[in-house]
C-alpha positions as CSV (number, residue, x, y, z in Angstrom):
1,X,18.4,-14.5,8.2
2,X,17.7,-11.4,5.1
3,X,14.0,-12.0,5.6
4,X,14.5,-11.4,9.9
5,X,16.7,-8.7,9.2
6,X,13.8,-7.0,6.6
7,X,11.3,-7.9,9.3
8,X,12.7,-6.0,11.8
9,X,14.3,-3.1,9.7
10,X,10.9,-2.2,7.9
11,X,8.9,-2.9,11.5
12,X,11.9,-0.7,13.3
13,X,11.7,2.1,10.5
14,X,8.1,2.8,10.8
15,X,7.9,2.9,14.9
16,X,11.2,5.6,14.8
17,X,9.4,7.4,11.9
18,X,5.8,8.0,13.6
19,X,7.7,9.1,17.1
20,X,9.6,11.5,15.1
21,X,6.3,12.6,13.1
22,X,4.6,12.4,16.6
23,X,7.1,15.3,18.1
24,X,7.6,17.5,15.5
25,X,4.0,17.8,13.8
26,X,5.1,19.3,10.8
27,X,2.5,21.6,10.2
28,X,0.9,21.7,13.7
29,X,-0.6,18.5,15.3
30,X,-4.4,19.5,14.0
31,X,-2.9,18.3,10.6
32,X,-2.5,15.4,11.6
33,X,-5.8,14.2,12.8
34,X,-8.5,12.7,11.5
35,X,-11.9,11.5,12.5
36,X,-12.8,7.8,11.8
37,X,-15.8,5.8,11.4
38,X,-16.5,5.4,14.8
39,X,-16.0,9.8,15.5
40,X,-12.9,9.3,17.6
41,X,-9.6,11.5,17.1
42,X,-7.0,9.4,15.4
43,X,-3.5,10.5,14.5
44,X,-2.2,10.2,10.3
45,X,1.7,9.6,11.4
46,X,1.1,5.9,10.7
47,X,0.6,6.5,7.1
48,X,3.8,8.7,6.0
49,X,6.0,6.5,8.4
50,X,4.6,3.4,6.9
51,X,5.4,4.3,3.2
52,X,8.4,5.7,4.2
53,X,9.8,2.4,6.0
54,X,7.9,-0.1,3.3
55,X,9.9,2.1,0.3
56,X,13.0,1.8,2.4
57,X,13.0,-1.8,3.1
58,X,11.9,-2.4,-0.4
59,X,14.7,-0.6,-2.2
60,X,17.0,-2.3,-0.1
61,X,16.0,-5.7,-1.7
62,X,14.9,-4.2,-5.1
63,X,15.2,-0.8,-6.1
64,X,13.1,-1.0,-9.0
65,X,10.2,-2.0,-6.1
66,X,11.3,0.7,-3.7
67,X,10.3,3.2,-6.2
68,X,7.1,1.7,-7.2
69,X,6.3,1.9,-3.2
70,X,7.9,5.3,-2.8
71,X,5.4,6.8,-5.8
72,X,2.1,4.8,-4.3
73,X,3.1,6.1,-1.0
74,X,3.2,9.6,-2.3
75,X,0.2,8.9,-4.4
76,X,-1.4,7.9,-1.8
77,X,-0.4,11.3,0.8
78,X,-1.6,13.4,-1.5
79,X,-4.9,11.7,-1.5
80,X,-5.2,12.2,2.0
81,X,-4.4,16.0,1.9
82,X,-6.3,16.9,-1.0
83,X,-9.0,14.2,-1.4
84,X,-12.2,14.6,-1.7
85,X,-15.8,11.9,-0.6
86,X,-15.8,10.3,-4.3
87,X,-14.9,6.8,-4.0
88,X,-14.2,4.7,-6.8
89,X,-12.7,4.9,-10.3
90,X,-15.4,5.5,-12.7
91,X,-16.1,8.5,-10.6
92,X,-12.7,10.0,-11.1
93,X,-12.4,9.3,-14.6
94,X,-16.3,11.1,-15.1
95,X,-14.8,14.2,-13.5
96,X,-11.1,13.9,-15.8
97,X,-13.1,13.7,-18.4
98,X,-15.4,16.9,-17.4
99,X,-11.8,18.6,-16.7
100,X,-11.0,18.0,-12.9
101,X,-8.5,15.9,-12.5
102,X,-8.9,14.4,-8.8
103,X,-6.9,12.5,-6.2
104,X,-8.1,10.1,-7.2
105,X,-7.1,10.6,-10.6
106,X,-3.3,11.5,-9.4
107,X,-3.9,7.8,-7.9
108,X,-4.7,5.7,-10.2
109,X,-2.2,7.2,-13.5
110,X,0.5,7.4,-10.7
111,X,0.6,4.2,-9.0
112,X,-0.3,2.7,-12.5
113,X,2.0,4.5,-13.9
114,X,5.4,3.5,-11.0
115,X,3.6,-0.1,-11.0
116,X,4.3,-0.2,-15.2
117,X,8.1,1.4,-14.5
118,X,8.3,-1.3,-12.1
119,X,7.5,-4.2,-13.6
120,X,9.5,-3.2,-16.9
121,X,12.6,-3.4,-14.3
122,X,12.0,-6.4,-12.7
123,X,11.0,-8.7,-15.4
124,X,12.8,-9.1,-18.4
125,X,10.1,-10.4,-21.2
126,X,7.3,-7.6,-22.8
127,X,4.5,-9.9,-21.5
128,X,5.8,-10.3,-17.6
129,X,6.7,-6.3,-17.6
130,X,3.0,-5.7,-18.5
131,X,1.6,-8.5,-15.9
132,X,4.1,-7.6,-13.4
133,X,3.3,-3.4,-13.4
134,X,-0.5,-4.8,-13.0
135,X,0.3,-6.7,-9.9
136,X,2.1,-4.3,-8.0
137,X,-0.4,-1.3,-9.1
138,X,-3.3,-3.8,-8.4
139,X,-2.6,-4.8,-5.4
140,X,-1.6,-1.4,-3.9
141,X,-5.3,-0.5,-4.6
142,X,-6.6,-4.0,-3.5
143,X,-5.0,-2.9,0.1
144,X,-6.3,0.6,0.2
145,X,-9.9,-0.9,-0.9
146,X,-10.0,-3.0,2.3
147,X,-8.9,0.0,4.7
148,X,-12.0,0.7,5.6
149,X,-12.0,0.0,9.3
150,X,-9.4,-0.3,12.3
151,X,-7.0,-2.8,11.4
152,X,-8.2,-4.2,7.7
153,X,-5.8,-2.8,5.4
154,X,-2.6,-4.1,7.9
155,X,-4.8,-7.6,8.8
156,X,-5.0,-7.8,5.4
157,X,-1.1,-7.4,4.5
158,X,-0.2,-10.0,7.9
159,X,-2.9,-12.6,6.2
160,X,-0.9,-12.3,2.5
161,X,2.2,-11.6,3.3
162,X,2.9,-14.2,5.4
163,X,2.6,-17.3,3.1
164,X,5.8,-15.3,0.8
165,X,7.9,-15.9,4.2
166,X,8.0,-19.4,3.6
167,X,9.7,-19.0,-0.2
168,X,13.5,-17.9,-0.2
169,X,15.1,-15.4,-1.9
170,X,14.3,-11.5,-2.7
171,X,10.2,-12.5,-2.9
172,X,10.4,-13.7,0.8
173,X,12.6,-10.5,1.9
174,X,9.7,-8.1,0.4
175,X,7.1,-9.9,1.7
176,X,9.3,-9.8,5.7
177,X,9.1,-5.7,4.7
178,X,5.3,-6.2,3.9
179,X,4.4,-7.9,7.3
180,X,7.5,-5.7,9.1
181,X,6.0,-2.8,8.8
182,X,1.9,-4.2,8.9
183,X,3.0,-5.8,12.7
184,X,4.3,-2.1,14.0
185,X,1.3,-0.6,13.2
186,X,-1.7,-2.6,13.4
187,X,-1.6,-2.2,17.4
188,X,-2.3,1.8,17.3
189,X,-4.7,1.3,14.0
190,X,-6.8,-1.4,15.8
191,X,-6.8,0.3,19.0
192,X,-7.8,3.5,17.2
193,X,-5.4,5.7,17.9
194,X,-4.2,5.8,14.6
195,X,-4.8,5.4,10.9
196,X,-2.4,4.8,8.1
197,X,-4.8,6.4,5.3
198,X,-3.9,6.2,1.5
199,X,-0.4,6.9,2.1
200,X,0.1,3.6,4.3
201,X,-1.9,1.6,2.7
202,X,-1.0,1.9,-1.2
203,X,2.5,1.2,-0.1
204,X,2.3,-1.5,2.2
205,X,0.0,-3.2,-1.1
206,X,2.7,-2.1,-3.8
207,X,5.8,-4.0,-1.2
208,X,2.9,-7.2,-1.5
209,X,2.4,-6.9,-5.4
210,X,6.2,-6.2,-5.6
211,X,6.9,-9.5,-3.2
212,X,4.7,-11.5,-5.7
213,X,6.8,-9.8,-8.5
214,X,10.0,-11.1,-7.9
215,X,8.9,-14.6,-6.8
216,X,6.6,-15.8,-9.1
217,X,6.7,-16.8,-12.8
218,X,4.2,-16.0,-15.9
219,X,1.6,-18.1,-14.7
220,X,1.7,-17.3,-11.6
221,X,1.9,-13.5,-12.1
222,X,-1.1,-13.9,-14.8
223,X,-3.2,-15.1,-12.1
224,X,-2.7,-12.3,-9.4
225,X,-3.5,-10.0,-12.2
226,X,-6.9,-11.3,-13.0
227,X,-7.4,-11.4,-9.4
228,X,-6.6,-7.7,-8.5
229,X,-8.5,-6.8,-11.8
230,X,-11.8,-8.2,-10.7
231,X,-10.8,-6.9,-6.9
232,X,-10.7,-3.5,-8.9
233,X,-13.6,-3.7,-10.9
234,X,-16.1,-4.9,-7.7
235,X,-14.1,-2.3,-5.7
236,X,-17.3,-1.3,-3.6
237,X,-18.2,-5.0,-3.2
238,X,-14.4,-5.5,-1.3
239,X,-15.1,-3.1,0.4
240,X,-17.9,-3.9,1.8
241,X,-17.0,-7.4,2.7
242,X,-13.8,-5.9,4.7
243,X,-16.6,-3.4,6.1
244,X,-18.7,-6.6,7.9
245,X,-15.6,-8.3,9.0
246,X,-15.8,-9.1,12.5
């Protein structure tokens, strides 16, 4: 019954967010838009609505895991106002270490940063803090690396959230907010008519690391961290393979 309710809270949260983005505009409807891979018009009110609802649901079962989602949500906004065409880490850290600190930059010390606060919260021993603030911040990035066409990033959260729907308790009710919020928009971002950008993506991956968090044990949480490590360090490689994706 909690993971139904968490489905259709988060999936009901980001639909009422994006009309209400959609009518106001904040900022004039220009704002807004961006254009994809393809050079059609897309609207950005997926992306603000989609970290909104995922931080919402997600401090309603956790509130340690709300605000790691919350902070790669806003991470993840500011990204797509001030960004810039470097892609990558080693990039980012080249220019911080020149003396511009980038989006990108912001992204990866921030999320890392809420990921760390996270994990101290949910987790009681030194060792699954540490493991537990890499899986959350890992996997928000892991999502945002596959977000490179119509419909990957949100694919991507249906195809791993919806294995944690099967295990009880708070792991199964983040991973309902996950696939809640994935379902209400992957119909406007694979018709391309909208994108959820960083924003959308680094929070619906934080509410997946978060889901894997709470239900798994040392072992368990040691393994997704190697995994989004290696995701991380062959980021352009992900990519690529989510770019060829039929």
């Amino acid at each position: 019954m909690r993971r139904t309710t968490s489905f259709a809270l988060a999936a009901a949260t980001t639909r009422a967010a994006a009309a209400a983005l959609r009518s106001r505009a904040p900022g004039g409807r220009v704002r807004w838009e961006r254009t994809n891979h393809a050079g059609r018009t897309v609207e950005m009110y997926a992306g603000p609505a989609s970290a909104l609802a995922a931080a919402v649901g997600a401090a309603r079962v956790r509130p340690a895991a709300g605000l790691a989602v919350a902070a790669a949500g806003l991470c993840g906004a500011y990204d797509d106002v001030a960004g810039d065409d470097r892609r990558g880490f080693r990039a980012h850290l080249r220019a911080l270490r020149d003396g511009e600190v980038t989006s990108g930059a912001v992204k990866l010390f921030g999320i890392a940063g809420a990921g760390l606060v996270a994990g101290a919260l949910l987790k009681e021993r030194p060792t699954d803090k540490v493991l537990a603030g890499i899986v959350i911040a890992g996997a928000a990035h892991f999502v945002n690396l596959v977000d490179v066409r119509p419909g990957r990033a949100a694919g991507t959260v249906l195809v791993l959230g919806a294995p944690g729907l099967l295990r009880g308790g708070p792991g199964a009710e983040l991973a309902a907010v996950a696939v809640g919020v994935a379902a209400a928009v992957l119909p406007d971002d694979l018709g391309e008519r909208a994108m959820i950008g960083d924003s959308g993506a680094h929070a619906l991956g934080a509410v997946l690391g978060a889901a894997v968090v709470t239900a798994n044990g040392r072992a368990s949480l040691a393994a997704h961290a190697v995994a989004v490590v290696a995701a991380a360090v062959c980021g352009d490689r992900v990519s690529e393979a989510a770019r060829s994706l039929v």
